[in-house]
C-alpha positions in Angstrom: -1.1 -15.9 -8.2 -0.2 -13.8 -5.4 -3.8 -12.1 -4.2 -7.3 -13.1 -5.0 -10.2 -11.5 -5.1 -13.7 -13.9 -5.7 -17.1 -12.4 -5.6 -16.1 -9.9 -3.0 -18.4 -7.4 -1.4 -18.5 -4.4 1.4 -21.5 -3.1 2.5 -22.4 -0.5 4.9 -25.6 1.1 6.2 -25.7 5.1 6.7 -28.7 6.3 7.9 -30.8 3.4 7.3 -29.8 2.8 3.8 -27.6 0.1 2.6 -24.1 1.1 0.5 -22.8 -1.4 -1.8 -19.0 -0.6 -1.6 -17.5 -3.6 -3.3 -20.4 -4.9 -5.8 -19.5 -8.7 -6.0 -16.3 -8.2 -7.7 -13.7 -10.6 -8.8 -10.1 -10.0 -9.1 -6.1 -11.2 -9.3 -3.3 -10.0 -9.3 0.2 -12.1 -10.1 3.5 -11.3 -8.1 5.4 -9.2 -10.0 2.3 -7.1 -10.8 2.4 -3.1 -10.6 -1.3 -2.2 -10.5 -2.7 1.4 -10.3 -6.4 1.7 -9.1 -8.3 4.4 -10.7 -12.4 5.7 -10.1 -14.1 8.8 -8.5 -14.9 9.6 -5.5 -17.5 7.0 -3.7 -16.7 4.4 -6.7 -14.8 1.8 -4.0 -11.2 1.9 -5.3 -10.1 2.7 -1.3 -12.6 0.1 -0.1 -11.1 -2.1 -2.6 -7.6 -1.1 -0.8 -8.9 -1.7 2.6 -10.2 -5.2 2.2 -7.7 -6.3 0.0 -5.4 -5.3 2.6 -7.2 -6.9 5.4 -7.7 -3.5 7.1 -11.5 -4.3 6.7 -13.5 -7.2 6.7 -15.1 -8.0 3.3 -19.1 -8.5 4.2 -19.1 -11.4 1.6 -16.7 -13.5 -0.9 -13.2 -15.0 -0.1 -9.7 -13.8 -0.4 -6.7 -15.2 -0.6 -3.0 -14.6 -0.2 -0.4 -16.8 -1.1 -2.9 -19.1 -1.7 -3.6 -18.8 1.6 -8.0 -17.7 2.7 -7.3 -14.7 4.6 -10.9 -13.9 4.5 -12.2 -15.1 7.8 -9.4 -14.4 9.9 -9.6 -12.3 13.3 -8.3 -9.0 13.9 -4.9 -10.2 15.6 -4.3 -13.0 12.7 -5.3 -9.9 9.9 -2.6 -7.9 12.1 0.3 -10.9 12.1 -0.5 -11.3 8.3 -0.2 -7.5 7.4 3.2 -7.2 9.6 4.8 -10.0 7.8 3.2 -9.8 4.3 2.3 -6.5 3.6 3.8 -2.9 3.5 1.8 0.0 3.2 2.3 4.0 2.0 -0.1 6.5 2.6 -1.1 9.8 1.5 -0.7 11.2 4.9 2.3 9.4 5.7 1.2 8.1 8.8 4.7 8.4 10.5 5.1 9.2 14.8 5.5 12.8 14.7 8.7 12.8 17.7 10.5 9.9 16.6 13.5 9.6 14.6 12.6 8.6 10.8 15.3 5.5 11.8 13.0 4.4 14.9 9.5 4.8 12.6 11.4 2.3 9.8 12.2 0.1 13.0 8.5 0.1 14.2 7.1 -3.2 12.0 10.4 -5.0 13.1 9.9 -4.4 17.0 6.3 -5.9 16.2 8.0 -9.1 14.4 10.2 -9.1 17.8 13.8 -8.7 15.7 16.4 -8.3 18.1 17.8 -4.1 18.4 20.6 -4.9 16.6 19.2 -6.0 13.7 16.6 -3.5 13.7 19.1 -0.9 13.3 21.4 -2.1 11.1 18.2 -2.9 8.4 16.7 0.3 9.1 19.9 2.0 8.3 20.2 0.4 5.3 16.7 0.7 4.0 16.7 4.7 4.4 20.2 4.7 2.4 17.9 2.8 0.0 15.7 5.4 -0.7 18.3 8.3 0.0 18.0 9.4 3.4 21.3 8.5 4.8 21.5 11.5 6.2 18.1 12.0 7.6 18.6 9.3 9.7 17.8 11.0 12.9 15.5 13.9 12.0 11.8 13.8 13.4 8.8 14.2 10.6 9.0 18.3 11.0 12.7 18.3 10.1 11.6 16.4 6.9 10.7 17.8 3.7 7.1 16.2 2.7 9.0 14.1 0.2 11.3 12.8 2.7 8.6 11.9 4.8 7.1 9.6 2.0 10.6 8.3 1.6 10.8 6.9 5.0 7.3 5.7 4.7 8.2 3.6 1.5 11.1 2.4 3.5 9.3 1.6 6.6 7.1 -0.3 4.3 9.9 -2.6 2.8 11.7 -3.1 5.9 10.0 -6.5 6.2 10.4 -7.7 2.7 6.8 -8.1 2.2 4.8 -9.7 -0.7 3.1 -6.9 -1.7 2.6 -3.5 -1.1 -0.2 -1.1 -1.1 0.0 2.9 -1.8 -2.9 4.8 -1.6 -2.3 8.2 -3.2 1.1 8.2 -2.4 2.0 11.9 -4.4 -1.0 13.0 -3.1 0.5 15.6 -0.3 3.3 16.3 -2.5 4.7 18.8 -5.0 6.0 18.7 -8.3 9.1 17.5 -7.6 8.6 15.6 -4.6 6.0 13.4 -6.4 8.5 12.5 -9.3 11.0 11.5 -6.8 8.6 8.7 -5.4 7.3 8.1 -9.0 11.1 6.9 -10.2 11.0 4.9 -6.8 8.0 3.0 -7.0 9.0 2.2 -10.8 12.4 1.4 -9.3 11.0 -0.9 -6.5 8.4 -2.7 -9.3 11.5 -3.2 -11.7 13.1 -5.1 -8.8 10.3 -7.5 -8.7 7.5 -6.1 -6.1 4.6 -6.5 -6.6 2.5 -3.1 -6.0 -1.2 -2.3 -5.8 -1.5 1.9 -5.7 -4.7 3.9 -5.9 -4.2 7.2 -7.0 -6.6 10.1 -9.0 -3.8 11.5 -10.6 -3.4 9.9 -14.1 0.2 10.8 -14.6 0.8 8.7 -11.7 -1.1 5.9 -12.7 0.6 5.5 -16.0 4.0 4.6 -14.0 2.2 1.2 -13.4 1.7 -2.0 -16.0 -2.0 -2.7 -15.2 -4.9 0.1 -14.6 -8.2 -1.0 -13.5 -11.0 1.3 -12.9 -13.8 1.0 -10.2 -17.2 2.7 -10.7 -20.4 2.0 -8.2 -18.3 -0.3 -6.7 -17.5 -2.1 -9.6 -14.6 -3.2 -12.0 -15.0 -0.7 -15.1 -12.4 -1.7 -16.6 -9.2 -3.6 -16.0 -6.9 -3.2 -19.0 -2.9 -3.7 -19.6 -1.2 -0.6 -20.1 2.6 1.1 -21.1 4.6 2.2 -19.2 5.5 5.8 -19.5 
């Protein structure tokens, strides 16, 4: 089992009332695993992301990764784990608006303190990966928003992680653009990765093997499905 969830919660208080976020859930997922989250708006599927990602602290219940409690760890061991275990693509990119889309794949490896060399020749070949080979030295706003998310999937897979998270990672894109990283998430799950993507859109969702819907900050459902 490569992440695990048991009797996890996240609650906040706004305006002097107390949110139950993550209701006491329970959850794993296997390597290997392509798993799209589903749920309206309030029902805790990004919350979900965010402490199964270690971006947020879960305010009860343990998690583990690797095996490994990651639950109770402090802000620069959450930030070491997510740089060497985890990859992440977001909706909004998230990429450094005057830097090269070969220097933004290189950022997680000048955190892991991998020699200049090396960061370049992996970042070169991770863009060729997802078909930017000659994009190499465009900034964001010389990027189509689909080439954007390209080099934010490859910045997320420059360190080999174990598992990567995507939340809503069509959801700036058009038509097109969001098929492209459809047949490259399917692509990347076929070669083994193990993938956790929230997403609204349900043509999206049906790319992945597993679907499990939150409501209330609960599981709904968590069902095996076929892959489109």
């Amino acid at each position: 089992m490569l992440l695990s969830l048991e009797n996890v919660s996240k609650h906040y208080t706004l305006g002097g009332v107390r949110i139950k976020a993550l209701d006491n859930i329970t959850l794993h997922i296997d390597r290997g695993e392509f798993v799209a989250i589903m749920g309206p708006s309030g029902s805790g599927k990004s919350t979900f992301l965010q402490v199964a990602s270690t971006l947020a602290l879960p305010t009860g219940g343990t998690i583990k990764l690797n095996d490994r409690e990651i639950s109770s760890y402090n802000e620069v061991e959450r930030a070491r784990l997510r740089n060497k275990y985890i990859g992440f693509v977001f909706q909004q990119f998230n990429l450094l608006a005057r830097t090269s889309a070969l220097a933004n794949v290189e950022l997680p490896l000048v955190y892991a303190k991998v020699a200049s060399a090396e960061r370049t020749r992996r970042s070169k070949e991770m863009l060729v990966r997802v078909g930017l080979a000659d994009r190499l030295q465009n900034t964001p706003a010389q990027l189509s928003g689909g080439q954007q998310q390209r080099v934010a999937v490859a910045r997320a897979l420059i360190n080999d992680p174990d598992l990567i998270f995507a939340d809503e990672p069509t959801g700036n894109l058009d038509t097109k653009s969001g098929d492209d990283i459809k047949r490259l998430l399917t692509e990347l799950h076929e070669e083994g990765r193990t993938i956790i993507m929230v997403t609204h859109e349900h043509d999206v969702a049906e790319i992945a093997q597993r679907l499990i819907v939150f409501r209330d900050g609960k599981i709904l459902s968590d069902k095996k499905q076929k892959k489109t």
